[in-house]
N, C-alpha and C positions, 0 to 999 in steps of 0.2 A: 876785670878789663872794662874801660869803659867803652860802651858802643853806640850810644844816644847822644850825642850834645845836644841842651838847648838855650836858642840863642837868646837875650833879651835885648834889641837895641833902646836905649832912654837918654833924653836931655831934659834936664832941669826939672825932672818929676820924680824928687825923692818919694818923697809920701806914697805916692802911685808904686814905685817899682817894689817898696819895703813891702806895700800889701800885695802886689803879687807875687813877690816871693815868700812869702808867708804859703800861696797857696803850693808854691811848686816845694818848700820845704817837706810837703806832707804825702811826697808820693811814692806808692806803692813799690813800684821798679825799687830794686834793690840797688841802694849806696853805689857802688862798687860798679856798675853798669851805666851809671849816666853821671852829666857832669851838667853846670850850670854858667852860661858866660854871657857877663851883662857887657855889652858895648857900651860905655860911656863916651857920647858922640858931643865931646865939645862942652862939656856941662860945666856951668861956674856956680851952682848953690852947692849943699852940702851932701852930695849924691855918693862921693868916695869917702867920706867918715861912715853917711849912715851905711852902706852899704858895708864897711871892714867892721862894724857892729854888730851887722845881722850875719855875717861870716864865723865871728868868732863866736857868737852863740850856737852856731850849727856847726861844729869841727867834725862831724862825721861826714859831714854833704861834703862833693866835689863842686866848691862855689868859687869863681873868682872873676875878678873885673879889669877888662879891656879900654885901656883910653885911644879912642879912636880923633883927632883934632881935626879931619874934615869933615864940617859939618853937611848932615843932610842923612837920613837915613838908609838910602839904598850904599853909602858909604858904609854905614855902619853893619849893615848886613854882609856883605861880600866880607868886611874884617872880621865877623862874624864867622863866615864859611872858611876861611882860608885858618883862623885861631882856633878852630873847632878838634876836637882828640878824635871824635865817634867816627863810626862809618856811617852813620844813619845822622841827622839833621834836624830839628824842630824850630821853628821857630815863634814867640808871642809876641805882643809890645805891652806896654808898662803901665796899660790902663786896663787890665784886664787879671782875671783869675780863671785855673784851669781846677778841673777834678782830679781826683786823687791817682786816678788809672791812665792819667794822660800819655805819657811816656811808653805805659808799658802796652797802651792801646797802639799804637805806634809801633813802636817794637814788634810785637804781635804780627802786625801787619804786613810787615815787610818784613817778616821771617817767615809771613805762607804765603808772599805775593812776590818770590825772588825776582820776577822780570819788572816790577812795577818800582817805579823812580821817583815819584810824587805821589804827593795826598794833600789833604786837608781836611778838618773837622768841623764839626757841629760848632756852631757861632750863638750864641741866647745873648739878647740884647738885658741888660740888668738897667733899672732906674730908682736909683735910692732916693729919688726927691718926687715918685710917680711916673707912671706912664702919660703924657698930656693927650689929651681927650681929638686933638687935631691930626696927631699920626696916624698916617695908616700903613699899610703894609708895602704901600710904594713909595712913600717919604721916610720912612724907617732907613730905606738900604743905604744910602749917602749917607746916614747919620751912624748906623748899626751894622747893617750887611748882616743880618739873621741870615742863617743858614742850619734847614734841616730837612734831609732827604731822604729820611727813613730811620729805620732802625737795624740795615745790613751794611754789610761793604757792598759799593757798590762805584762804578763810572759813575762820576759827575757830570750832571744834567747838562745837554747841549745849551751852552750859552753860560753857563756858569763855570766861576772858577772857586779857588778857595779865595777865602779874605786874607789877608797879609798876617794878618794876628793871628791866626791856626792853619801851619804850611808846613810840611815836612818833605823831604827829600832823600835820596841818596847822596853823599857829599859828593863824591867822585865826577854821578852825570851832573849835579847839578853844576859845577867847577868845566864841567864841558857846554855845559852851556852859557857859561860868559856870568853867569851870577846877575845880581841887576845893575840896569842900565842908568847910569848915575844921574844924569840929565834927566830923571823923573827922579819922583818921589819926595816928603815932606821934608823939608830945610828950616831949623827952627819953627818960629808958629806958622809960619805958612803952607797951607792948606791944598795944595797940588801933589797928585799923586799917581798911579798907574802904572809903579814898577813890578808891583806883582803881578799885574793884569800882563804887562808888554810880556815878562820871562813866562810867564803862563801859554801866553801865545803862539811864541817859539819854541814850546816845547809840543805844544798841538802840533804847531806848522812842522817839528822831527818825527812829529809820526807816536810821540808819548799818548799814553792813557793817565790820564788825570782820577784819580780814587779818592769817595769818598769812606771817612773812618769814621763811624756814628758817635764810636765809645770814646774819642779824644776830643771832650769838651771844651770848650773855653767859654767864659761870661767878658760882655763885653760891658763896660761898666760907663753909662752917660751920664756925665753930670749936669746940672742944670744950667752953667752956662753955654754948653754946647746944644740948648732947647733953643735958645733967643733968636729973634727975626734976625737980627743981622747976621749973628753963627752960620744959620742957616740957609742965608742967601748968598755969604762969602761961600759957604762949604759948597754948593749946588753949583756956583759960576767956576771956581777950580776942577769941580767933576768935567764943565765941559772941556776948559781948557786943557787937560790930562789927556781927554779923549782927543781933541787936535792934534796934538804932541805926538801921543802913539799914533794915529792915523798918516801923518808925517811920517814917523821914522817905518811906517810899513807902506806905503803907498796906496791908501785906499782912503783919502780925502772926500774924495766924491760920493763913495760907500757911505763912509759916515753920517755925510749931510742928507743923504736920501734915508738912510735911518732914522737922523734925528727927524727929518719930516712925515714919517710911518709914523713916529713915537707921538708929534702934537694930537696926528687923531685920533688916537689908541686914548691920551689923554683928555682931548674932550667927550668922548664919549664916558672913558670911567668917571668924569665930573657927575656924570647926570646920573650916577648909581647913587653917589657918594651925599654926604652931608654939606653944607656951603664949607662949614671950617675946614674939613678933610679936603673939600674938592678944591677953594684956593689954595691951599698948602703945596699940594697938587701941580696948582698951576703954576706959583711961584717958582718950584722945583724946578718945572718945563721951561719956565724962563730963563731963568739964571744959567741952564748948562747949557741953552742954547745961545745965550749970550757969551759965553765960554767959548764952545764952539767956534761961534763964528766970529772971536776976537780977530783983528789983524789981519782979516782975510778981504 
């Protein structure tokens, strides 16, 4: 019986989707107990041949592919929730690879945490072209979102959620709680996002406990044109404007911009730790999602 599904939403990332499922090919949880369903959100390259390729080479896996025509991912998720068999829910995206116990770390979890409705897992940022010497552990999270908070189950740290790419659920509450809100999140290459963060929110604001699951990995895999000044200054200015959005649809506008003004001196102060490359990066960062922020306003 299947009781896992996990979800993959992709547009026009064959290459990307083929290697991550290569990694979810090889996992532990037995055949028979979990299933695999790629959202195909809109895709015009060769995403539905290579994928019926990598299907009929694995005829024992529960694999198949969902064409979703409106684009934008938080579409492709809720078709995701709603097309899903499992009682339980996983979700990755298509630039990423998990380990081999993923599933049944999951599984695990929410068969000794019956009251517990979400999770998330361990995030490891992967660079096949190098780590660049200007990163640090605060311009990583817009680009990577690392995440690691031990080595137990445990609540997730106040003020963290999980990242969108390692998220798991109960279908049932999660379908009660509205799934995500379509009006966020990335829409072809455009770089706006904060769906997971908004339904992360509203499940705090029902009163949910948010778990983290140390043993359900995923590798988040950056390529070198997501390094480049401009990637990265487009990517920084949509973090703000994300954060506008949802501070909108919850009414805490004024919240946010007295944060974002906490956050410049929190930033120049860690300037004068840092290296000049690390601490402009840094500022850059600070710039851009306050220029987000405060678009339109």
């Amino acid at each position: 019986m299947i009781r896992i599904s996990l979800i993959i939403p992709t547009h026009n990332r064959a290459d990307d989707l083929i290697r991550a499922l290569e990694s979810v090919a090889v996992q532990t949880l037995a055949a028979d107990e979990w299933e695999c369903v790629v959202i195909d959100n809109a895709s015009t390259d060769d995403t539905p041949r290579r994928f019926e390729e990598f299907r009929t080479a694995h005829p024992t896996l529960h694999l198949r592919r969902v064409y979703e025509p409106q684009a934008g991912v938080s579409y492709a998720r809720n078709r995701g929730f709603r097309e899903a068999v499992g009682e339980l829910l996983a979700s990755i995206d298509d630039d990423e690879r998990v380990n081999p116990d993923f599933l049944k770390a999951y599984l695990h979890f929410f068969d000794t945490h019956p009251h517990a409705i979400v999770a998330g897992g361990r995030i490891i940022a992967e660079y096949p072209a190098g780590r660049p010497d200007w990163l640090s552990k605060f311009t990583e999270m817009p680009i990577a979102n690392p995440m690691h908070f031990g080595d137990t189950v445990r609540p997730f740290p106040r003020g963290r959620v999980p990242g969108g790419g390692n998220m798991a659920f109960r279908r049932r509450e999660a379908l009660r709680y509205k799934g995500f809100d379509v009006t966020l999140g990335r829409v072809g290459r455009e770089l706006i996002g904060g769906e997971e963060n908004d339904l992360f929110e509203r499940m705090l604001k029902g009163g949910e406990t948010i778990w983290y699951v140390p043993d359900a990995v995923m590798w988040h895999i950056i390529p070198q044109r997501k390094l480049s000044q401009e990637y990265f200054r487009r990517l920084c200015r949509n973090v703000g404007i994300s954060q506008q959005l949802r501070a909108r649809i919850h009414h805490r506008l004024a919240t946010a911009l007295f944060r974002e003004l906490l956050k410049w001196v929190a930033t120049l102060l860690l300037c004068c730790t840092m290296s000049p490359r690390k601490s402009s990066k840094l500022l850059v960062m600070r710039y851009e999602i306050s220029r987000g922020l405060l678009r339109k306003l």
